[in-house]
Biopython code that builds the backbone (N, CA, C, O; Angstrom):
import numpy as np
from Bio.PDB.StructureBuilder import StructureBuilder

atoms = [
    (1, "UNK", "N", (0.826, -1.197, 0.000)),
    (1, "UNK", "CA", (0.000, 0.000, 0.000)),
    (1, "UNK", "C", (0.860, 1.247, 0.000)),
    (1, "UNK", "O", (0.583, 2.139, -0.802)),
    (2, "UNK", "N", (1.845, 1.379, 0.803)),
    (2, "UNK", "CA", (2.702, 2.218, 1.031)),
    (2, "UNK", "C", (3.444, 2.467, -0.217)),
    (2, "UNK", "O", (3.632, 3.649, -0.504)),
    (3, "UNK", "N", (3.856, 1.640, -0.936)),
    (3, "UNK", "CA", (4.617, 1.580, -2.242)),
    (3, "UNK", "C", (3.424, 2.672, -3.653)),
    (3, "UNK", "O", (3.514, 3.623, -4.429)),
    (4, "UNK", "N", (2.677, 1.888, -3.282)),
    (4, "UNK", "CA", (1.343, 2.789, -4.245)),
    (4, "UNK", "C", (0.870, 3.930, -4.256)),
    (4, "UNK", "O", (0.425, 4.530, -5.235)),
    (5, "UNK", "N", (0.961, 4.403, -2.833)),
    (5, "UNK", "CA", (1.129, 6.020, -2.392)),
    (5, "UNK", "C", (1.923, 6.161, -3.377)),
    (5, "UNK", "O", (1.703, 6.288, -4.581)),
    (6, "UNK", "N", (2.804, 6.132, -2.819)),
    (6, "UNK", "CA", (3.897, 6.755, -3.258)),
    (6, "UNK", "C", (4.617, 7.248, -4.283)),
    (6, "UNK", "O", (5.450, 8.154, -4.262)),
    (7, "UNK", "N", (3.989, 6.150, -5.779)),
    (7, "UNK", "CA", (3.607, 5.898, -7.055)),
    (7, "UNK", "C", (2.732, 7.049, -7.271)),
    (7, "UNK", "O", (2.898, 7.978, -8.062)),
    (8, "UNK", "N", (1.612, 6.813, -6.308)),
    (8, "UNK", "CA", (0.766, 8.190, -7.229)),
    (8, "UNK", "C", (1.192, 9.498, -6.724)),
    (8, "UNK", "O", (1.025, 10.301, -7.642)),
    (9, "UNK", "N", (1.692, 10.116, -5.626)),
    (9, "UNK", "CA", (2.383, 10.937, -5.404)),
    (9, "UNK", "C", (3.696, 11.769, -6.305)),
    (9, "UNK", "O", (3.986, 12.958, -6.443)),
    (10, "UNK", "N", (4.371, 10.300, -6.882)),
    (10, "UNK", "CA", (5.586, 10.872, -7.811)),
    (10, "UNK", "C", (5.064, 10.357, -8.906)),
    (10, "UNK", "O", (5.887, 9.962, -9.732)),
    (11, "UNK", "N", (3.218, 10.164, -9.330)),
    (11, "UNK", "CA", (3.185, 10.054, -10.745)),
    (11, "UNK", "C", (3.463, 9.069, -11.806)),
    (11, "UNK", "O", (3.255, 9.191, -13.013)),
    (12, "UNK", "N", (4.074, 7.860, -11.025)),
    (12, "UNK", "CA", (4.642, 7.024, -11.326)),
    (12, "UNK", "C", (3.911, 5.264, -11.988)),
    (12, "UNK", "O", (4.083, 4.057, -11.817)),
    (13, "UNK", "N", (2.961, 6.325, -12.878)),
    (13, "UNK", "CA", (1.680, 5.171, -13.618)),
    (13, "UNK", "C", (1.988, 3.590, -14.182)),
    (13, "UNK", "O", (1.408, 2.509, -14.077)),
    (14, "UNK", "N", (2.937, 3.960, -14.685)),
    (14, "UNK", "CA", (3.061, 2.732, -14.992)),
    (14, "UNK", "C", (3.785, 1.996, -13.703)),
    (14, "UNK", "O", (4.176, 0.926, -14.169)),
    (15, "UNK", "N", (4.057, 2.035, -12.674)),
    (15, "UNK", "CA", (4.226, 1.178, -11.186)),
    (15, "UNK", "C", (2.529, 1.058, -10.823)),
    (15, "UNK", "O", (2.079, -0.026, -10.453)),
    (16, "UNK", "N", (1.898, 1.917, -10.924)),
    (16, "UNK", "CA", (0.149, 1.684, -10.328)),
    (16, "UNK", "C", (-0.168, 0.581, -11.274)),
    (16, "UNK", "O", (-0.394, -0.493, -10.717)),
    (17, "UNK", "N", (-0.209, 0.586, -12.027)),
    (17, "UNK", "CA", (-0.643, -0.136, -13.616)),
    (17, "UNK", "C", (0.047, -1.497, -13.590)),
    (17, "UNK", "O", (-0.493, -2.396, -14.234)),
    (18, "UNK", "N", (1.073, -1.736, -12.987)),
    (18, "UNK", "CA", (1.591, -3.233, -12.652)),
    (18, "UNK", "C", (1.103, -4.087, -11.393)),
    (18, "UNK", "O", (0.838, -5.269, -11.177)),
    (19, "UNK", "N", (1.117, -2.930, -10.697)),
    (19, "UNK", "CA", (0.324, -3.602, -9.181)),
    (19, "UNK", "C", (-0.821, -3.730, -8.990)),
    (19, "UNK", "O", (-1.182, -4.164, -7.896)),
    (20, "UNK", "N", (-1.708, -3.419, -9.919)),
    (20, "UNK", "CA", (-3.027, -3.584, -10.029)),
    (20, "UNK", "C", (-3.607, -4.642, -11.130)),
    (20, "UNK", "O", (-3.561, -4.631, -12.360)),
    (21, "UNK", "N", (-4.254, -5.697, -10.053)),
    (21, "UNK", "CA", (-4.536, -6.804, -10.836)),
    (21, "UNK", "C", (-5.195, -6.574, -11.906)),
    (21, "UNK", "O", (-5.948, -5.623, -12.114)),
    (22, "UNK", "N", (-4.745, -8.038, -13.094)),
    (22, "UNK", "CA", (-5.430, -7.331, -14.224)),
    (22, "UNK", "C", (-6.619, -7.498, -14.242)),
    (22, "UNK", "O", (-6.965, -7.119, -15.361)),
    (23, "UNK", "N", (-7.622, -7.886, -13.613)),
    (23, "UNK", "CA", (-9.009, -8.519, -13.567)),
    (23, "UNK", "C", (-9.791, -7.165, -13.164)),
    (23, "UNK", "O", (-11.020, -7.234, -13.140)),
    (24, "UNK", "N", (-9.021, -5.644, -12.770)),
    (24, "UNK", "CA", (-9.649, -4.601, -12.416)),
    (24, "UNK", "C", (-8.844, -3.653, -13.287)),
    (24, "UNK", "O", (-9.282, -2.528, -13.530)),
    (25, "UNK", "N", (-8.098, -3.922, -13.593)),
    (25, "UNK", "CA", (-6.766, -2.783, -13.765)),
    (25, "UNK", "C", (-7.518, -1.981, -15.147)),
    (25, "UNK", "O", (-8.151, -2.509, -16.061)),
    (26, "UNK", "N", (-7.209, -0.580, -14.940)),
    (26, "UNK", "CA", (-8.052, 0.428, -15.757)),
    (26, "UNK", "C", (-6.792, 0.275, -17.308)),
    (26, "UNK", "O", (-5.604, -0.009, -17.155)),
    (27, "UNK", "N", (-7.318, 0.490, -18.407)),
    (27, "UNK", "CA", (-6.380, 0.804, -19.459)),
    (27, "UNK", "C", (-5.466, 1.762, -19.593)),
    (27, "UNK", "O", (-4.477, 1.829, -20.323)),
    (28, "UNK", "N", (-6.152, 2.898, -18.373)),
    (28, "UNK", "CA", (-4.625, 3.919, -18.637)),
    (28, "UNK", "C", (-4.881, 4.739, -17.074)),
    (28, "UNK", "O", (-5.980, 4.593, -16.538)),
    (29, "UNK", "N", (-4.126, 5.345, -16.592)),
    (29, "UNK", "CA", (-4.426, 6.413, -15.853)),
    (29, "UNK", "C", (-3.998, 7.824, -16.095)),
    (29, "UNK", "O", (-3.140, 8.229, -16.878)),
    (30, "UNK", "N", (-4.946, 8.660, -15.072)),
    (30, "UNK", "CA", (-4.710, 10.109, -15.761)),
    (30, "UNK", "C", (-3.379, 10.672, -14.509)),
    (30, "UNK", "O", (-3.315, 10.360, -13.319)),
    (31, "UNK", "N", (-2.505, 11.511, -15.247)),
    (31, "UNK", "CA", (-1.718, 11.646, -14.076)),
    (31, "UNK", "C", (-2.133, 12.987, -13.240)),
    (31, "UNK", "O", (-3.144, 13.571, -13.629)),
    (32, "UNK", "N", (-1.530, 13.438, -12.284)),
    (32, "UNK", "CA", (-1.715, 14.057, -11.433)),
    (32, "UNK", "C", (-2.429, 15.273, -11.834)),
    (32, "UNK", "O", (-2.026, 15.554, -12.962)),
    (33, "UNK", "N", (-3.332, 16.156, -11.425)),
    (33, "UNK", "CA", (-3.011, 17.605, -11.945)),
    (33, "UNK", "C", (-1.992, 18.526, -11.682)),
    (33, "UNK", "O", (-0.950, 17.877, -11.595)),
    (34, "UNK", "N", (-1.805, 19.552, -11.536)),
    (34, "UNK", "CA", (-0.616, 20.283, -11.396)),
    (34, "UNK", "C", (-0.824, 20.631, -9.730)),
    (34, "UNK", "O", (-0.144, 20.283, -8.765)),
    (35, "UNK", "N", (-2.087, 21.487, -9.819)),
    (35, "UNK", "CA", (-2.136, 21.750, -8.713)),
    (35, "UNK", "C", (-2.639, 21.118, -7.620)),
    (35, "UNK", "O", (-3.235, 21.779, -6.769)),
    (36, "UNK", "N", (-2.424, 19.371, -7.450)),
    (36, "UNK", "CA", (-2.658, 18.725, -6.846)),
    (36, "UNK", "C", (-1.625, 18.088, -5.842)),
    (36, "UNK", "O", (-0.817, 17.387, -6.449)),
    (37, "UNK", "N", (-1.420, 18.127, -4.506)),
    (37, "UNK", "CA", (-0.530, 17.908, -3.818)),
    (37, "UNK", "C", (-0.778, 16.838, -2.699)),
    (37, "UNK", "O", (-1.733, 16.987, -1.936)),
    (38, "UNK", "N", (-0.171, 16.062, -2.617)),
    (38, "UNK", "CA", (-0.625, 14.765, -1.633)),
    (38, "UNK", "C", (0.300, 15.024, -0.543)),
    (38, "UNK", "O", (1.512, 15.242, -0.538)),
    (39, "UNK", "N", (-1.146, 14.896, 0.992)),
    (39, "UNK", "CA", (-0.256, 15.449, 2.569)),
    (39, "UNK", "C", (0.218, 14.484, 2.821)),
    (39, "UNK", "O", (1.420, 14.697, 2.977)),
    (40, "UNK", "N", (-0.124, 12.984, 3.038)),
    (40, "UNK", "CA", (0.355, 12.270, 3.616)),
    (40, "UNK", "C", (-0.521, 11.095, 3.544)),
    (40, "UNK", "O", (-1.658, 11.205, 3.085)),
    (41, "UNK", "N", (-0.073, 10.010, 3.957)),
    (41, "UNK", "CA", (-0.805, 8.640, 4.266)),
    (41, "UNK", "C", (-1.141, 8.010, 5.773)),
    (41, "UNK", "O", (-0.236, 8.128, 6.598)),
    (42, "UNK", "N", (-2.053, 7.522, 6.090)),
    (42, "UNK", "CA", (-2.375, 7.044, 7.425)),
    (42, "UNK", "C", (-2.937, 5.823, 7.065)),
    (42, "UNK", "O", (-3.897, 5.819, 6.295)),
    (43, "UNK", "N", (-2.238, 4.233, 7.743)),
    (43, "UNK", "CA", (-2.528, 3.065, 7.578)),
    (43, "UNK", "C", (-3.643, 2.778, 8.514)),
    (43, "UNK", "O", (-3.261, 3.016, 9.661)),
    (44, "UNK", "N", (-5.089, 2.287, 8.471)),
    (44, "UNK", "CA", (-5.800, 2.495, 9.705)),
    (44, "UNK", "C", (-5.670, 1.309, 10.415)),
    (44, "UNK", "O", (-5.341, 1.147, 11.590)),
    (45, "UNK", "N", (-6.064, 0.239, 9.287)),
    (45, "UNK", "CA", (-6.234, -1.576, 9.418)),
    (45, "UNK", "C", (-5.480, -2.270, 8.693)),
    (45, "UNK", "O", (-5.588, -1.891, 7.526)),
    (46, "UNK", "N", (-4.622, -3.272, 8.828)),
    (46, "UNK", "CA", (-3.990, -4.303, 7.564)),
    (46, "UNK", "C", (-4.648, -5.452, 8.516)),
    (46, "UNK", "O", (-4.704, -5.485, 9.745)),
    (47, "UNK", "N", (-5.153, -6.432, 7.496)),
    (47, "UNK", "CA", (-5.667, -7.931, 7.895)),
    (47, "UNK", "C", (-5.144, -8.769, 6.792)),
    (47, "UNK", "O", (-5.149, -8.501, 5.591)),
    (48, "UNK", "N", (-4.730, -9.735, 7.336)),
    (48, "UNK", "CA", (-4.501, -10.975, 5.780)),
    (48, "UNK", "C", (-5.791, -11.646, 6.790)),
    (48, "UNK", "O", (-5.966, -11.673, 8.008)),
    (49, "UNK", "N", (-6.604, -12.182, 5.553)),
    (49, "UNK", "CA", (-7.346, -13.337, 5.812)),
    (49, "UNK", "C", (-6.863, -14.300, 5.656)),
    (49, "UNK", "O", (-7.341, -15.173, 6.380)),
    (50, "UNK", "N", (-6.005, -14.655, 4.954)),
    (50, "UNK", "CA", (-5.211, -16.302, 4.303)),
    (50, "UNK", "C", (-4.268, -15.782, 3.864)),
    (50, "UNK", "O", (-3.970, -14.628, 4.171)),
    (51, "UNK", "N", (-3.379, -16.717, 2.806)),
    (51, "UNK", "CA", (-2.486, -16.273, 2.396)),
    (51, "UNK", "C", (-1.682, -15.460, 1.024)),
    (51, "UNK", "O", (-0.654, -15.013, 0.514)),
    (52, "UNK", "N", (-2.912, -15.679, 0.970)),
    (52, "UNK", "CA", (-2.984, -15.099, -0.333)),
    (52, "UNK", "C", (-4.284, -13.760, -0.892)),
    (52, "UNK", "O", (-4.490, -13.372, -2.042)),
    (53, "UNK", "N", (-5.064, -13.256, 0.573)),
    (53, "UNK", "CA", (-5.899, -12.309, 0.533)),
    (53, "UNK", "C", (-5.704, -11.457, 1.709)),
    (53, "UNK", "O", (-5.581, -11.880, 2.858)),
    (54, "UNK", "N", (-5.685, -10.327, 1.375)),
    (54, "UNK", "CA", (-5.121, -9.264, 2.296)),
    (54, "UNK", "C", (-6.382, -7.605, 1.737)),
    (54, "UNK", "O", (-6.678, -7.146, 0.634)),
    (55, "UNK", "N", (-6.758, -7.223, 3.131)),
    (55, "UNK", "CA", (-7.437, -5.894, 2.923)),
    (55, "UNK", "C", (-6.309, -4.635, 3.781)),
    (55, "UNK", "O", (-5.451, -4.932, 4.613)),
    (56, "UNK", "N", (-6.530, -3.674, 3.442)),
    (56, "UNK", "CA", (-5.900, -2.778, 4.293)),
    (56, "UNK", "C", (-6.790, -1.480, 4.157)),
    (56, "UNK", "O", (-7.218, -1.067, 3.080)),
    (57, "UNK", "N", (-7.023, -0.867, 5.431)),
    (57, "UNK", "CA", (-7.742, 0.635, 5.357)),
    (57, "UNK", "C", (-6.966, 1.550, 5.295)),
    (57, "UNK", "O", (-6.106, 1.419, 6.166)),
    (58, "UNK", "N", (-6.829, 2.418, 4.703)),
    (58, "UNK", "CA", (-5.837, 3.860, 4.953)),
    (58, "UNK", "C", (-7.004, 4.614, 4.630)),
    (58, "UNK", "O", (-8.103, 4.293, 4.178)),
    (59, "UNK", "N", (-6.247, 6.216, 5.142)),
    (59, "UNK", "CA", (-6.603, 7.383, 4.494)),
    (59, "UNK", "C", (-5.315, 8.410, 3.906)),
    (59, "UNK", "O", (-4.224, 8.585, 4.448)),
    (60, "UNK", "N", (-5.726, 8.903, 2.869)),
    (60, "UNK", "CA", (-4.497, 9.808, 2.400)),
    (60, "UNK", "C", (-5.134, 11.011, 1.973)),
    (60, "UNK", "O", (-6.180, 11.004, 1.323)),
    (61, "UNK", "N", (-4.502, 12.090, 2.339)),
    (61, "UNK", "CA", (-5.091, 13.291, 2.365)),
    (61, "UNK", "C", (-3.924, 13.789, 1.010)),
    (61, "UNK", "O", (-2.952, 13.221, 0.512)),
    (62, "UNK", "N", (-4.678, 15.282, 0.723)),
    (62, "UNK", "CA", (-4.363, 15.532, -0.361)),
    (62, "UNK", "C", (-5.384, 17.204, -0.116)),
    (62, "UNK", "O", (-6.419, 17.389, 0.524)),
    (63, "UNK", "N", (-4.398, 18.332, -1.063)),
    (63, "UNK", "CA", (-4.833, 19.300, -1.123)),
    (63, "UNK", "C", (-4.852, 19.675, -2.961)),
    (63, "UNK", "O", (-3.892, 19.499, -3.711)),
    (64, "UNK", "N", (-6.263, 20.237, -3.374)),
    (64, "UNK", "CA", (-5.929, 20.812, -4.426)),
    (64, "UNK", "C", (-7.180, 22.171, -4.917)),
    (64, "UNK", "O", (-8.398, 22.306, -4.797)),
    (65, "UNK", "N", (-6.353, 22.767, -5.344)),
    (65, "UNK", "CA", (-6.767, 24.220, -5.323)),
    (65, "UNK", "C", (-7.761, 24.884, -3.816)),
    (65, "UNK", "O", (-8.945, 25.171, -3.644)),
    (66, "UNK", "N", (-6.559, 24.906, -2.978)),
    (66, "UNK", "CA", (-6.532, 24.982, -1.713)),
    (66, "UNK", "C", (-8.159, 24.474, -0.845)),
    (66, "UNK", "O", (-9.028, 25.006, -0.154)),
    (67, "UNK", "N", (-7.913, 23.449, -1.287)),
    (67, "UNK", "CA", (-9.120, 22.692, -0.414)),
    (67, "UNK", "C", (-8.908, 21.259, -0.477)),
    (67, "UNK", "O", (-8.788, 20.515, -1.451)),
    (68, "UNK", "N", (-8.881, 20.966, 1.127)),
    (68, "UNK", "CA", (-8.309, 19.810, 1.619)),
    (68, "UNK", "C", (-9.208, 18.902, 0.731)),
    (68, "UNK", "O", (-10.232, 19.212, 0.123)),
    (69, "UNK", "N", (-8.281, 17.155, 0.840)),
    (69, "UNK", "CA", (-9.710, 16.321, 0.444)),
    (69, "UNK", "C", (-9.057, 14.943, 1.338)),
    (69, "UNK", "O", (-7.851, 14.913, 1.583)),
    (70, "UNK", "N", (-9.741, 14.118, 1.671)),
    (70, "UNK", "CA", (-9.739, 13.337, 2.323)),
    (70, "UNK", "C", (-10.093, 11.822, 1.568)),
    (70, "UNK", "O", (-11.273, 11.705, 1.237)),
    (71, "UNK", "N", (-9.145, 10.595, 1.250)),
    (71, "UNK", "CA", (-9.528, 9.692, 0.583)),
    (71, "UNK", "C", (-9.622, 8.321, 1.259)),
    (71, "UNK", "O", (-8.747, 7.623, 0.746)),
    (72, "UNK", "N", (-10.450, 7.470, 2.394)),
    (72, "UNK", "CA", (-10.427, 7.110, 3.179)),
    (72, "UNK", "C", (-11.540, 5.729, 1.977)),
    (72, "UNK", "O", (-12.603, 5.807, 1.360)),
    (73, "UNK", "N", (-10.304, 4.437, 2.239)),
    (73, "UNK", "CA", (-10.946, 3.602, 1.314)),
    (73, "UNK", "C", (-10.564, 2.204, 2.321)),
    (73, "UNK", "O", (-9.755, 2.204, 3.249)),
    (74, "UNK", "N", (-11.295, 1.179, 1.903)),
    (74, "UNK", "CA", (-10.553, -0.135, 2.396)),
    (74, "UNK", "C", (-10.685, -1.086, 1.083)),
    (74, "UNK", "O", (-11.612, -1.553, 0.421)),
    (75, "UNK", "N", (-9.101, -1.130, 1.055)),
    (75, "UNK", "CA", (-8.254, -2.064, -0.345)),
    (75, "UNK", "C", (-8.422, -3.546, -0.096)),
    (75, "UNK", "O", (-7.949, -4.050, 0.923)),
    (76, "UNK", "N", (-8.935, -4.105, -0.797)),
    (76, "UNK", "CA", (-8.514, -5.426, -1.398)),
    (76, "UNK", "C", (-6.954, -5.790, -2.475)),
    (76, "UNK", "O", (-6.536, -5.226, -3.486)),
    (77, "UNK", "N", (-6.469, -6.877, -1.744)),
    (77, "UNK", "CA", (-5.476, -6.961, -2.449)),
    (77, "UNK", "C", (-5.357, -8.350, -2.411)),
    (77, "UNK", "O", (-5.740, -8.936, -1.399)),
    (78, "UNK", "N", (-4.678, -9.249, -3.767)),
    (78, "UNK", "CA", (-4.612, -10.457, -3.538)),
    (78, "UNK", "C", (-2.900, -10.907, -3.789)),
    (78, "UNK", "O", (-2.167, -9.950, -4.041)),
    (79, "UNK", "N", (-2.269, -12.227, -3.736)),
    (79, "UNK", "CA", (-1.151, -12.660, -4.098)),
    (79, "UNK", "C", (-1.207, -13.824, -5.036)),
    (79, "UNK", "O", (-1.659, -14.963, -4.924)),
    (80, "UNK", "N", (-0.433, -12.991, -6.272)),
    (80, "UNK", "CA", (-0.241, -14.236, -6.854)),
    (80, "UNK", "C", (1.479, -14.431, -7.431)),
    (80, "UNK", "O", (2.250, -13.482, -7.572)),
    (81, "UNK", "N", (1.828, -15.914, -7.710)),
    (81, "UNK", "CA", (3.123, -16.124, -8.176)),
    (81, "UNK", "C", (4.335, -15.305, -7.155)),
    (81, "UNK", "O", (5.495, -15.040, -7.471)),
    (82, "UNK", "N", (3.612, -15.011, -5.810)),
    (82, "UNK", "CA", (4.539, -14.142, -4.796)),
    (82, "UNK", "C", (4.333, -12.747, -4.860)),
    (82, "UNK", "O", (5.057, -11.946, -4.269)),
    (83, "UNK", "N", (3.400, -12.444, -5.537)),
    (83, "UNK", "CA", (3.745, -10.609, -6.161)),
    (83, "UNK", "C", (2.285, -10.596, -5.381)),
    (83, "UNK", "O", (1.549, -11.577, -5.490)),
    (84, "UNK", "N", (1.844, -9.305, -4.493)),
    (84, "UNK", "CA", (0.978, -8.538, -4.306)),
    (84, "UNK", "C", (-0.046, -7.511, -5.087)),
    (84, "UNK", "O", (0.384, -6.374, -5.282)),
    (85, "UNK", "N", (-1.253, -7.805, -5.507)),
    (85, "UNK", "CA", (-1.815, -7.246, -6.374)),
    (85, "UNK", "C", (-2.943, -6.146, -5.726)),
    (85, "UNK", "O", (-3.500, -6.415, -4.662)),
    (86, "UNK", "N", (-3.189, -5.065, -6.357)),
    (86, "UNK", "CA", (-4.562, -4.454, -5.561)),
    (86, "UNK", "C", (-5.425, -4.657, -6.717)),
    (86, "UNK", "O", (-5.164, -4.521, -7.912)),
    (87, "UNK", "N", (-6.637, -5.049, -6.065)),
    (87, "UNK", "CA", (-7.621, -5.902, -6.828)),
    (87, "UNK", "C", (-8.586, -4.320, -6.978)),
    (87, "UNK", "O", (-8.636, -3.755, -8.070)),
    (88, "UNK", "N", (-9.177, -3.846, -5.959)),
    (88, "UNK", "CA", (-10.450, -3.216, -5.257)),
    (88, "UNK", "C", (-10.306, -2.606, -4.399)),
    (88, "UNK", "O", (-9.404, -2.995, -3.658)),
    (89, "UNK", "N", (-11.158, -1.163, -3.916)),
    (89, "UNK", "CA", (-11.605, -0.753, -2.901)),
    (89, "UNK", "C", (-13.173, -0.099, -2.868)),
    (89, "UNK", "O", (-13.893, 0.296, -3.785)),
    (90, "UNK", "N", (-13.382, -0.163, -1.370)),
    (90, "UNK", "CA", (-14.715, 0.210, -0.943)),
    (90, "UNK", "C", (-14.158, 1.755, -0.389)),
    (90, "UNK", "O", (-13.344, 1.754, 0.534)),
    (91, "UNK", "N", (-14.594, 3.010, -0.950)),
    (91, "UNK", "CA", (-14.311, 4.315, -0.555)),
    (91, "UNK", "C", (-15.296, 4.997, 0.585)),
    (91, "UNK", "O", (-16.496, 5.096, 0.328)),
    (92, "UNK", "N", (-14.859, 5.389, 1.640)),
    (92, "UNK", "CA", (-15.833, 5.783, 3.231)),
    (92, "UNK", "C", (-15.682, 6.901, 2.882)),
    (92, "UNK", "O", (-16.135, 7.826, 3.557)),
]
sb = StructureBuilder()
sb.init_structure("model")
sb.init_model(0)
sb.init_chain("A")
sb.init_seg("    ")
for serial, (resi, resn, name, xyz) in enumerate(atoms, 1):
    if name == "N":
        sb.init_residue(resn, " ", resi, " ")
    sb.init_atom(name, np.array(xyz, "f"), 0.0, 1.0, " ", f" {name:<3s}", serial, name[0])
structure = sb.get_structure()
């Protein structure tokens, strides 16, 4: 999760676009706007159910054209061949 921030923070689409399973994965993404700035990340929940299914809650805040926004989701993510995929999220 932390890795994926971080990706969309430095813009870095084609890293989102690999880690996102292909059974969801969008055909392209749009990159950042200009005046869009990401505050930070907060991990709320990580659970593996098994070993190969994992959810995690965060929120990551973000300011653009000076008004806060708040993105508070819980991720689905699965494993396959060893690699971590984000499948899904439910957005609060």
């Amino acid at each position: 999760m932390r890795s994926r921030y971080s990706a969309f923070v430095l813009d870095r689409l084609p890293y989102l676009l690999d880690t996102w399973h292909p059974s969801t994965r969008p055909a392209a993404l749009e990159p950042n706007p200009p005046d869009l700035k990401w505050l930070g990340l907060a991990i709320k929940k990580a659970l593996v159910q098994d070993a190969d299914h994992a959810t995690v809650e965060f929120v990551a805040r973000s300011r653009q054209a000076g008004r806060a926004h708040r993105l508070h989701e819980l991720s689905r993510f699965v494993r396959e061949n060893g690699r971590w995929y984000y499948v899904d999220g439910d957005l609060d």
